[in-house]
N, CA, C and O atoms as CSV, one atom per row, in Angstrom:
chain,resi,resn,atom,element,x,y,z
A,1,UNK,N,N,-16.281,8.148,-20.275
A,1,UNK,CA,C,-16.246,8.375,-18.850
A,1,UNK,C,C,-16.200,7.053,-18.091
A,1,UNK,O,O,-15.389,6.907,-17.178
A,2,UNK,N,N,-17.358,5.732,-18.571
A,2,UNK,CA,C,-16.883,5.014,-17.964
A,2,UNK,C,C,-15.563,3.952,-18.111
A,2,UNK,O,O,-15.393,3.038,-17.304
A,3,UNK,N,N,-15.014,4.105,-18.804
A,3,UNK,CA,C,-13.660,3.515,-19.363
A,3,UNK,C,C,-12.538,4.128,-18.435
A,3,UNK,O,O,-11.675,3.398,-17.948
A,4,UNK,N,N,-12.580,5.773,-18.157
A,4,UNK,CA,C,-11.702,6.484,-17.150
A,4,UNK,C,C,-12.013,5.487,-16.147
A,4,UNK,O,O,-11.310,4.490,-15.985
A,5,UNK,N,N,-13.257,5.786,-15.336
A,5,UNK,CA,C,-13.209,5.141,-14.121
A,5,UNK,C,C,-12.905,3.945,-13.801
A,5,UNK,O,O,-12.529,3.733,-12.649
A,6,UNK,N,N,-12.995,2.881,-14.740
A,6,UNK,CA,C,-12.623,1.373,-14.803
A,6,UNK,C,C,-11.176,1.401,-14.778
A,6,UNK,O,O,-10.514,0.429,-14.412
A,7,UNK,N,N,-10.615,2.622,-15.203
A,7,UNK,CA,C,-8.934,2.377,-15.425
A,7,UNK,C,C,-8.794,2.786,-14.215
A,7,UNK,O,O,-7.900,2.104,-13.715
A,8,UNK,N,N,-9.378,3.875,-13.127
A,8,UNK,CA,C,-9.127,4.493,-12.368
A,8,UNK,C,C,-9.046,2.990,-11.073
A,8,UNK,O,O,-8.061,2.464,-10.555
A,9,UNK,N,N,-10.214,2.757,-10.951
A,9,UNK,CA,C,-10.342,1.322,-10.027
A,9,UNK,C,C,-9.220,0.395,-10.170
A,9,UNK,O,O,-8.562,0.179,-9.153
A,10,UNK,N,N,-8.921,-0.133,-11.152
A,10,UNK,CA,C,-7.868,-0.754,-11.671
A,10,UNK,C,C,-6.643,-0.731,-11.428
A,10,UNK,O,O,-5.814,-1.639,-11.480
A,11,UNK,N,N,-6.486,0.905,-11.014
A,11,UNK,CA,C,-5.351,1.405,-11.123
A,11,UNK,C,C,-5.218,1.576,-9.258
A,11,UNK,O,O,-4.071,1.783,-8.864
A,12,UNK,N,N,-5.968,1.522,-8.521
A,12,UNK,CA,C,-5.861,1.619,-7.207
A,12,UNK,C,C,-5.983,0.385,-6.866
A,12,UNK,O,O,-5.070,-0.050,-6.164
A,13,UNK,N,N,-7.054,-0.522,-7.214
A,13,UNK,CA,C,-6.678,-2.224,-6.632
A,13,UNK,C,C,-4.952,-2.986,-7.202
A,13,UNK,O,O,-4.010,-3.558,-6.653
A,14,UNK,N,N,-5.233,-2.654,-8.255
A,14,UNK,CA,C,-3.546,-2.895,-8.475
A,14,UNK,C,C,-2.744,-2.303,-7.341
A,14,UNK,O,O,-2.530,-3.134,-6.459
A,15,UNK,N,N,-2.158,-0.912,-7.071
A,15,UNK,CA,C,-1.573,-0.675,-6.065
A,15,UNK,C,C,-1.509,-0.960,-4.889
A,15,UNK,O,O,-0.448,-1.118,-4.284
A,16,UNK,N,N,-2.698,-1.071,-4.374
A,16,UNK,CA,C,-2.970,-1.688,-3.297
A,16,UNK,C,C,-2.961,-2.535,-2.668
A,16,UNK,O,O,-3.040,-2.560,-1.440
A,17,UNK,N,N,-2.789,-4.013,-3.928
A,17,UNK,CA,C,-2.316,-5.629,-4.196
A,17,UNK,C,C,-1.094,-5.274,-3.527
A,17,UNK,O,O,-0.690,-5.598,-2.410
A,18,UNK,N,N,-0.408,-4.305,-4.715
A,18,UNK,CA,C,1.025,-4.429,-4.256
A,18,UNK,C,C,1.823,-4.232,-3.643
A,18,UNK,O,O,2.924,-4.781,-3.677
A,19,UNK,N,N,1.303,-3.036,-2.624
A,19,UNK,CA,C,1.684,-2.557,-1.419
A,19,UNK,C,C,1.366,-3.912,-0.009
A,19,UNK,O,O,2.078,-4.284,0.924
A,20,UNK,N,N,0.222,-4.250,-0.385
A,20,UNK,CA,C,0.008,-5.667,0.616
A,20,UNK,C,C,0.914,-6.719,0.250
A,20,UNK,O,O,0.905,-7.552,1.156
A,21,UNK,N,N,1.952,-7.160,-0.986
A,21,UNK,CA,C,2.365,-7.986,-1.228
A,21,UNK,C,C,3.956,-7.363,-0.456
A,21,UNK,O,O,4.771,-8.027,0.183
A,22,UNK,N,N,4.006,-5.656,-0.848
A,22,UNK,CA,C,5.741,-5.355,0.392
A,22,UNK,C,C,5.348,-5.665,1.496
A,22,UNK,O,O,5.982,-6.421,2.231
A,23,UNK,N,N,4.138,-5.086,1.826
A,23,UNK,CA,C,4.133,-5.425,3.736
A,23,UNK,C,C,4.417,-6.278,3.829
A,23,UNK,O,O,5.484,-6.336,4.440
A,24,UNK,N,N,3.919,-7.464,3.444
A,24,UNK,CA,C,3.947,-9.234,3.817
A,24,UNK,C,C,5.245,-9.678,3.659
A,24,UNK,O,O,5.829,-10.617,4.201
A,25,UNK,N,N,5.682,-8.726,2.693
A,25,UNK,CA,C,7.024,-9.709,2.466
A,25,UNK,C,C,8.490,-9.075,3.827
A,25,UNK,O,O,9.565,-9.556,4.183
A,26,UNK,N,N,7.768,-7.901,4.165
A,26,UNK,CA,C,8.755,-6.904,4.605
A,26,UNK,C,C,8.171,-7.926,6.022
A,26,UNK,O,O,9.088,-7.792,6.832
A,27,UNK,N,N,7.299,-8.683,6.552
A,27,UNK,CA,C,7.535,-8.496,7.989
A,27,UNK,C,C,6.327,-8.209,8.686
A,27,UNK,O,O,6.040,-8.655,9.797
A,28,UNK,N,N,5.303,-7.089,7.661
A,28,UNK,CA,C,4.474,-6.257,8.510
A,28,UNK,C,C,2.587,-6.766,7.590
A,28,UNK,O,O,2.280,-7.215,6.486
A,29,UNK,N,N,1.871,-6.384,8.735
A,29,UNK,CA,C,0.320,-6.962,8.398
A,29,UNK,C,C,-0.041,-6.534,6.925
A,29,UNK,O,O,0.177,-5.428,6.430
A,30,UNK,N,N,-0.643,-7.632,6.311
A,30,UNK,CA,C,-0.906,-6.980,4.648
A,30,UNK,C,C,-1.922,-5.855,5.041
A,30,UNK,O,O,-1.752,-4.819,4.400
A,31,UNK,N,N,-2.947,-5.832,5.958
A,31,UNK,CA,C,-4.078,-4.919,5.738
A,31,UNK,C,C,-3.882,-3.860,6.105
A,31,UNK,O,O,-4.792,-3.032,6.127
A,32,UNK,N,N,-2.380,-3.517,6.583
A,32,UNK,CA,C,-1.906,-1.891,6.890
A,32,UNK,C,C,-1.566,-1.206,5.619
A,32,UNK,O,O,-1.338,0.003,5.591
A,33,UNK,N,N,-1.522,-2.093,4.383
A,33,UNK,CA,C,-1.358,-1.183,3.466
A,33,UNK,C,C,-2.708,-0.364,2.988
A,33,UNK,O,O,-2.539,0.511,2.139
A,34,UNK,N,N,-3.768,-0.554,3.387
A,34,UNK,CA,C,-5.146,0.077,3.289
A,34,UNK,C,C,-6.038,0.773,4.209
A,34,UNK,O,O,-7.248,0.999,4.225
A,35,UNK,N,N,-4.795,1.107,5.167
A,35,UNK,CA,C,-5.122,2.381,5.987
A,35,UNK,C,C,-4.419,3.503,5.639
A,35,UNK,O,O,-3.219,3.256,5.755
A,36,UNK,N,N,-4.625,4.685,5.247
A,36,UNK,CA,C,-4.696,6.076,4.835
A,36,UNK,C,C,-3.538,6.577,6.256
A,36,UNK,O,O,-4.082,6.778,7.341
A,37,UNK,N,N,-2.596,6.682,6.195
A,37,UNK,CA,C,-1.484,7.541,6.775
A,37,UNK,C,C,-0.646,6.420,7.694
A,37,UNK,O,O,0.546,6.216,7.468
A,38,UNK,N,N,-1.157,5.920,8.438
A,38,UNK,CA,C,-0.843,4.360,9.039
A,38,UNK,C,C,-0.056,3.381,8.083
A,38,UNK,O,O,0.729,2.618,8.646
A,39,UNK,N,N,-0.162,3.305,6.719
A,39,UNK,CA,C,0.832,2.724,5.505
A,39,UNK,C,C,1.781,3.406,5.562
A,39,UNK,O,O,2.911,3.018,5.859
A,40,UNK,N,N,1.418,4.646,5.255
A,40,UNK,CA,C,2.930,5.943,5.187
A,40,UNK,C,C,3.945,5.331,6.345
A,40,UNK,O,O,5.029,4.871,5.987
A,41,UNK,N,N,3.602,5.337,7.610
A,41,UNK,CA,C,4.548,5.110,8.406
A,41,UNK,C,C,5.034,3.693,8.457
A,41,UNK,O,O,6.161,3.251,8.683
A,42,UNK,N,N,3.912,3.099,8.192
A,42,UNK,CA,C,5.060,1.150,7.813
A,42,UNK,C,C,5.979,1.646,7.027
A,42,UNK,O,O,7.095,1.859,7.501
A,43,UNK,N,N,5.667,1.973,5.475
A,43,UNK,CA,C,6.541,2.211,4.776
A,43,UNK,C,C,8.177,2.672,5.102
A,43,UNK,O,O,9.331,2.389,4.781
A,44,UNK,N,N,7.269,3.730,6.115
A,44,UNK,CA,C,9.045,4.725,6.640
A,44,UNK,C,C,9.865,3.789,7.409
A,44,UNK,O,O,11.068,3.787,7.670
A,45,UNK,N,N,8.614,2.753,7.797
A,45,UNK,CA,C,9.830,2.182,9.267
A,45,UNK,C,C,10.162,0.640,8.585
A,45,UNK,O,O,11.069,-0.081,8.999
A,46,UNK,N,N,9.140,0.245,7.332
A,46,UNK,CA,C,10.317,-0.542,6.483
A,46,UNK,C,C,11.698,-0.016,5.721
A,46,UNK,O,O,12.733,-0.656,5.535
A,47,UNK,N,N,11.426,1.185,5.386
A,47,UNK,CA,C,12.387,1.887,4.072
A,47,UNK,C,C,13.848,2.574,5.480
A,47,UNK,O,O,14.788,3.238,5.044
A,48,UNK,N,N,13.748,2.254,7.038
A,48,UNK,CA,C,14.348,2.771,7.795
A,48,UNK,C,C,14.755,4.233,7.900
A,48,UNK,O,O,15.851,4.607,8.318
A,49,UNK,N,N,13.515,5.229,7.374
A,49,UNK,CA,C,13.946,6.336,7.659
A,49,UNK,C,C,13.226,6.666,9.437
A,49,UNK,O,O,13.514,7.517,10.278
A,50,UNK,N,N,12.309,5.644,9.424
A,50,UNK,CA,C,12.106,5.787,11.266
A,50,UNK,C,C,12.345,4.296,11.789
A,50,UNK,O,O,12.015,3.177,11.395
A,51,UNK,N,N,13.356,5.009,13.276
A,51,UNK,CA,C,14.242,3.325,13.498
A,51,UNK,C,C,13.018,3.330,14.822
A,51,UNK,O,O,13.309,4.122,15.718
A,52,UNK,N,N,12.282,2.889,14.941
A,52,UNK,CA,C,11.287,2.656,16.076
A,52,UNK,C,C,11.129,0.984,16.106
A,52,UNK,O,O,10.382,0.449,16.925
């Protein structure tokens, strides 16, 4: 059990690195990748499915 959860942590700070490493590179604040629905929409309006 604790081996799951260590992979589990692991497995979200990793992502989370790396989503702060597109924002930054795209343009936009690294610490928006660690807001909960507020990322979703950087994402959209880097990936240009919203032209705002």
């Amino acid at each position: 059990m604790l081996l799951t959860l260590t992979l589990q942590v692991f497995v979200v700070v990793f992502v989370i690195a790396l989503l702060w490493h597109i924002f930054e590179k795209a343009g936009q604040p690294g610490w928006a990748s660690i807001i909960p629905g507020y990322n979703v929409y950087i994402l959209l309006k880097i990936t240009g499915v919203i032209k705002r």
